[in-house]
N, C-alpha and C positions, 0 to 999 in steps of 0.2 A: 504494500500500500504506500502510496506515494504520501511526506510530508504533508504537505497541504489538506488532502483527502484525509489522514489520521485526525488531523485539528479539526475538521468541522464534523468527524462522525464524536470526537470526547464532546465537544460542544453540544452534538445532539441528544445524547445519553445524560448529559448534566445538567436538562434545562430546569430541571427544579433545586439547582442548589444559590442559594443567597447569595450568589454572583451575581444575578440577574433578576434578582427581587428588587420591587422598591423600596423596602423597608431597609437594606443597605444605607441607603442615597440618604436616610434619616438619620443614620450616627454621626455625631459627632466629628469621628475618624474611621478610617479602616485599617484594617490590620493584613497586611498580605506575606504572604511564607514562601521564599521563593525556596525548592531545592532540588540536587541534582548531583550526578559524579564529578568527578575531580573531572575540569577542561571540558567539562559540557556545555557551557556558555552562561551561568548563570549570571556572572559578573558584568556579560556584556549584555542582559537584559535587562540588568536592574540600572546598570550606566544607560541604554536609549531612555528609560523612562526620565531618568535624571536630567538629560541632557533638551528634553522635550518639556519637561516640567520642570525648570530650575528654581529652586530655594519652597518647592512646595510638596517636595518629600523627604522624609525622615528615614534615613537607613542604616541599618545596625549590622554590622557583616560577620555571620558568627566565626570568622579566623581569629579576629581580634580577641576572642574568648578564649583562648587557648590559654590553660592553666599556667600560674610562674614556675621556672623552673631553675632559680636559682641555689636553689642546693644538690643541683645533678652540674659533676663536669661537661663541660662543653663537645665533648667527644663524643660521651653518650647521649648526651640528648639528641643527638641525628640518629638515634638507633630506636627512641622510643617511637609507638605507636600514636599515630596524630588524626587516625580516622576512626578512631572506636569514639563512644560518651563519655568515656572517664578522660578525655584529652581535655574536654573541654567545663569552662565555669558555667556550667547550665544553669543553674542558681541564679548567678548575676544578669546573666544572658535573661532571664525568663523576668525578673526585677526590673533591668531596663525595658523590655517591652513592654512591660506591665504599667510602670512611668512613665514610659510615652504616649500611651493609651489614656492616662489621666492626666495630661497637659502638664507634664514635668519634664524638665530638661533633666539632659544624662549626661555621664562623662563618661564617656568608655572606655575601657582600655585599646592598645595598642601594640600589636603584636611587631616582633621583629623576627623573620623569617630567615635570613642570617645567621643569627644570632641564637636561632631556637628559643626564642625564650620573650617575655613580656618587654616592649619600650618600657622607661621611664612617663613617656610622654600622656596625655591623656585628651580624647576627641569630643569636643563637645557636640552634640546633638540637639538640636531643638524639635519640639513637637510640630507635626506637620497634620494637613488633614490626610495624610495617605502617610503608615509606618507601613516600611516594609524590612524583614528578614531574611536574611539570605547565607546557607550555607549547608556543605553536606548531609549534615543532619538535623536541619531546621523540622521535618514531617516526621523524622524520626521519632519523635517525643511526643506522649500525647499530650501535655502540660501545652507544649508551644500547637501544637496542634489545634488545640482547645480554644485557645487564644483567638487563632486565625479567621478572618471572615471571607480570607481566599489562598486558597493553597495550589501551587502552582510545584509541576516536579518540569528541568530543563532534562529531557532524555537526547543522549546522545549516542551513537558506535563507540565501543570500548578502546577500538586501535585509533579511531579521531581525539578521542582524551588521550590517551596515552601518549601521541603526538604532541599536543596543545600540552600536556605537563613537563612534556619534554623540554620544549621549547620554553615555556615559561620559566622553570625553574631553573634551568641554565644562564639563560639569559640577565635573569632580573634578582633571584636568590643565590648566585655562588653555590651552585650544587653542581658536580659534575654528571656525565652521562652515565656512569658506575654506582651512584649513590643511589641516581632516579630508579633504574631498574631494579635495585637492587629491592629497595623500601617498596616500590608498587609492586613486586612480587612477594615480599615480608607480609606488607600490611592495607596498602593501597587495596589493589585488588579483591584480598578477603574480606576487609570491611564492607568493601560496597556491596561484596554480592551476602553478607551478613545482616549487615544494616538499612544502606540505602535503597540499593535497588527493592525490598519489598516494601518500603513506605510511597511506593510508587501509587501502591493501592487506595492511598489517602488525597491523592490529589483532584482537586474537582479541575484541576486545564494541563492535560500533558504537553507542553510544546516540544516539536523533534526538531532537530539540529541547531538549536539556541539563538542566539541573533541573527542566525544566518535565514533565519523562519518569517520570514516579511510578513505574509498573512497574519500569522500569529500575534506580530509584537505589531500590527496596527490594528490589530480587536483590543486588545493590550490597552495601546495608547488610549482609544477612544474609549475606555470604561474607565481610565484613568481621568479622563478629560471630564465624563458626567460629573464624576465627582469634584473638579475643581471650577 
């Protein structure tokens, strides 16, 4: 089944979920869950929305949640696993949404990728009428799940992510080609098909090949747009 044809047959199977209610359109805010594998494109969906609606969405990126890890040597912490739930501050992660949901600014941490381990630094957030979440295991969880008034999974082919992390994390994190394969054969890989891939089943909009899904990220936009 071609991209395209996939998105409008979940669209048609999902016309009763409070996507497409009007009683949405009456909160306050919304809360949207974006998630997906590693290089599936999540980040570059939640940037068009950004880039289309600027200063009128709220995003919380669950990498930045990645636990401190200041009392592991820096050798080992490239060895720990970074795709399971115990990686990450789901607590905090689930307190900011939850603050932003009730018109309170957040400060969140700040991950260095580098470095394995927490910036120093800290990002401020302001409340927006659209929060959205984004990260491998944002549907994971049914807390954040619960949360959500739209949940959205970015599905991709396994060897186009694995490309896309390749690339990324060479390029921009100081990881060599030896590390990447090594950690998405460790950990990568068995998380997703552990974790993420089966909270696929919670998403009310599967999008296939992530920004690259025009159809998709302009029904996207324009539910984005009623609400602003």
């Amino acid at each position: 089944m071609e991209p395209q044809q996939h998105l409008f047959y979940i669209i048609e199977i999902h016309l009763s979920i409070p996507f497409f209610k009007n009683e949405v359109k009456m909160k306050d805010n919304i809360f949207i869950a974006v998630s997906g594998g590693t290089g599936s494109g999540k980040t570059t969906v939640v940037r068009s929305l950004l880039k289309k609606f600027p200063q009128k969405i709220a995003v919380l990126y669950q990498d930045n949640y990645y636990k401190e890890n200041d009392s592991i040597p820096p050798e080992k912490r490239a060895l720990l696993n970074y795709d399971c739930p115990e990686a990450f501050d789901t607590e905090l992660f689930i307190k900011h949404i939850s603050d932003l949901k009730h018109g309170k600014k957040v400060l969140c941490p700040k991950y260095d990728f580098t470095a394995h381990n927490r910036s120093k630094e800290k990002i401020s957030v302001i409340p927006q009428k659209v929060i959205i979440a984004e990260g491998i295991l944002v549907l994971s969880d049914k807390r954040i799940r619960d949360l959500a008034d739209v949940k959205i999974f970015i599905d991709c082919d396994a060897d186009v992510r694995l490309l896309r992390r390749i690339r990324r994390d060479t390029k921009f994190r100081g990881r060599s080609l030896e590390s990447v394969a090594n950690q998405y054969l460790a950990t990568v890989k068995p998380m997703h098909e552990k974790h993420i891939e089966p909270a696929k089943k919670y998403a009310d909009i599967i999008i296939n090949n992530g920004g690259k899904n025009k159809p998709a990220l302009d029904m996207l936009c324009k539910y984005v747009e009623s609400l602003l």
